[in-house]
Phi, psi and omega in degrees: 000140171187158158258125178268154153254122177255109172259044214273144156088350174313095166290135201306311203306332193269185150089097155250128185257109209223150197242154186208117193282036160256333179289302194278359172258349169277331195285310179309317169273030187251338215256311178289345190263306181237081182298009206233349161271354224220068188293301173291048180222011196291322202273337162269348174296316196290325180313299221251001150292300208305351167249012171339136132295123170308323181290350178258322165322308178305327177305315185267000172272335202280338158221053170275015166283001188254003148264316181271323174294321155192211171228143183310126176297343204261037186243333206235041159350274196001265185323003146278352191285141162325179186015060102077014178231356175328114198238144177320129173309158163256348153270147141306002157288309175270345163318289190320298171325312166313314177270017171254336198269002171284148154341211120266340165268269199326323173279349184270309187325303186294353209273321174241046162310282177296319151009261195293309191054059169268163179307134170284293157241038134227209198273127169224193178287104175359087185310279185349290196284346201257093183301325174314310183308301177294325166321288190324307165287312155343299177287301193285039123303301156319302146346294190277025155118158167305290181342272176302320182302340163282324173292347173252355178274296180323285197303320206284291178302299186214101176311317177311311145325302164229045167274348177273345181276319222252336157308281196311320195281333166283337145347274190311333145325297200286276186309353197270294182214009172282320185315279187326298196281339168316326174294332173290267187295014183271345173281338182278331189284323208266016150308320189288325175298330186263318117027251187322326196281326157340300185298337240237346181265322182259004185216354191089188195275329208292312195286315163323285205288346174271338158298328227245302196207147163307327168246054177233099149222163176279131167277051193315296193303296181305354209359083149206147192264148170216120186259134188297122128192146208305095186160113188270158186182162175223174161169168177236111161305004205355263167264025147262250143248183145249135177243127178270120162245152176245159184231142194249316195298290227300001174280124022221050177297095147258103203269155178223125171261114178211055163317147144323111192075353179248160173319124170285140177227137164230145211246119199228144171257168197282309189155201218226165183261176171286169211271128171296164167296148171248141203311149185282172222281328190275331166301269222317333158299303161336287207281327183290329180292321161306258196326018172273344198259154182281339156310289199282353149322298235270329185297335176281330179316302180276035182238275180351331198256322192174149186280218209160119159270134200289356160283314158328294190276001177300303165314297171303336181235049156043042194246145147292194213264336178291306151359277226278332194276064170205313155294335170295310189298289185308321180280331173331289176306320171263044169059007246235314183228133167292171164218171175189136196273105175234121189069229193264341177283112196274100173242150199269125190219147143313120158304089211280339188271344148296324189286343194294322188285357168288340194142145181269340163302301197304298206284011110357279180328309216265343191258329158307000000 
């Protein structure tokens, strides 16, 4: 499994390695909503809640599915700008700008990614215009809790509304506790950018890309780049570009954007923390032997991101539902998945900080 890029006809000149502070203020609110992703991140995470405004707090909760399960393209605009060439503001001020300048069908489609569960990198339907579609969201809205089921209602009646909430709130983010880390990380990402732009100039794109990651590699003769991960996905550059942005927050997120019509990006952290103690040997048996089948790989993926109903993942992995609560049972049984009840809906999660004890290879794999 994996996602490809096909750069057939790329000239070196279009692939800019550019650091971007909206990517990196979605990677913060992903490392504070689910800190258990972010180990080497306790301590800052634990810094900046402790001075929370409870009102801002309240705030991030009301759309946090577009950060905590995993992240929202509508962190990278840029890559949506037309001709495919855009390169990341160097304020967040101008970031912003960039996520003003989308449709209003590109921003609720990307806004209701994790939702919809829509074709991803190919051409699909308007959510706005398509009543089916908004029935649809609605309903696995409904699904994920009252929240998000108001917050999609809201996006559905007036994009517009809350594309000025959600602007403000990222604002509001920056002042609160983004300014301050940004002043840190912006000299290392954009160190880490001149690095790679370096590689890429004296050594080629093949050499760039095996800095950024082990599991980035290149296809000179097919010119296509392809990245490991528990996930199948396509995209192209056909005329535009490709953009490597780095993350400093992001391990141990290697994101790949390769929406239908949008810029392909690959979203890289800088590097890794040291290797976890590894688990005793009656766990390590346990839990690896759930975890041997390739079904309950790809389940754990989407467990990881977000909890899930076993009627949810039947859909997303084309399975039925006795299928999948029988691989759910096993992982269950080897302490590996939570379950927790809201309403008549059962829902399902990865223990993310039990799986943290197999090893930091494994939990790479399934987050990358």
């Amino acid at each position: 499994m994996s996602v490809r890029i096909d750069i057939a006809g790329l000239r070196q000149e279009r692939v800019a390695v550019v650091p971007s502070p909206l990517a990196e203020l979605g990677m913060a609110l992903h490392a504070l909503s689910e800190p258990g992703h972010h180990p080497g991140l306790q301590g800052w995470v634990t810094a900046v809640t402790a001075r929370f405004d409870t009102h801002l707090a309240d705030r991030m909760c009301e759309a946090d599915f577009l950060w905590r399960s995993t992240f929202s393209d509508l962190f990278m605009p840029f890559a949506g700008i037309p001709g495919r060439g855009t390169l990341p503001g160097a304020t967040l001020a101008e970031d912003l700008d960039l996520l003003d300048k989308l449709t209003d069908e590109q921003f609720v489609d990307a806004a209701l990614e994790f939702t919809c569960a829509m074709p991803y990198d190919t051409e699909a339907a308007d959510t706005l215009s398509d009543p089916e579609l908004r029935d649809r969201a609605l309903a696995l809205a409904a699904a994920r809790g009252p929240q998000q089921m108001r917050f999609t209602q809201r996006l559905l009646a007036d994009p517009p509304r809350i594309r000025a909430w959600l602007r403000q709130f990222l604002e509001d983010c920056d002042e609160a506790f983004f300014a301050e880390a940004w002043s840190r990380l912006r000299h290392q990402l954009a160190s880490d950018a001149r690095h790679k732009t370096d590689l890429l100039h004296r050594k080629g794109m093949g050499e760039a890309l095996a800095s950024v990651s082990p599991s980035v590699t290149l296809d000179e003769p097919a010119a296509r780049i392809t990245i490991d991960k528990l996930g199948i996905g396509h995209t192209a550059t056909l005329d535009g570009g490709l953009l490597l942005v780095p993350t400093s927050l992001g391990w141990p997120h290697l994101s790949v954007l390769h929406r239908y019509g949008w810029q392909p990006v690959l979203h890289y952290p800088m590097g890794s923390p040291e290797p976890v103690a590894p688990p005793s040997v009656e766990q390590l048996t346990l839990r690896m032997t759930a975890l041997s089948h390739p079904v309950r790989m790809r389940l754990c993926r989407s467990l990881a991101r977000s909890a899930f109903t076993t009627s949810e993942l039947a859909q997303v992995h084309g399975m039925t539902a006795p299928e999948i609560s029988r691989h759910v049972s096993v992982l269950k049984k080897a302490g590996l998945v939570t379950t927790r009840r809201r309403g008549r809906y059962v829902l399902h999660q990865l223990d993310v900080t039990v799986v943290a004890r197999l090893g930091s290879d494994f939990l790479e794999g399934i987050l990358r």
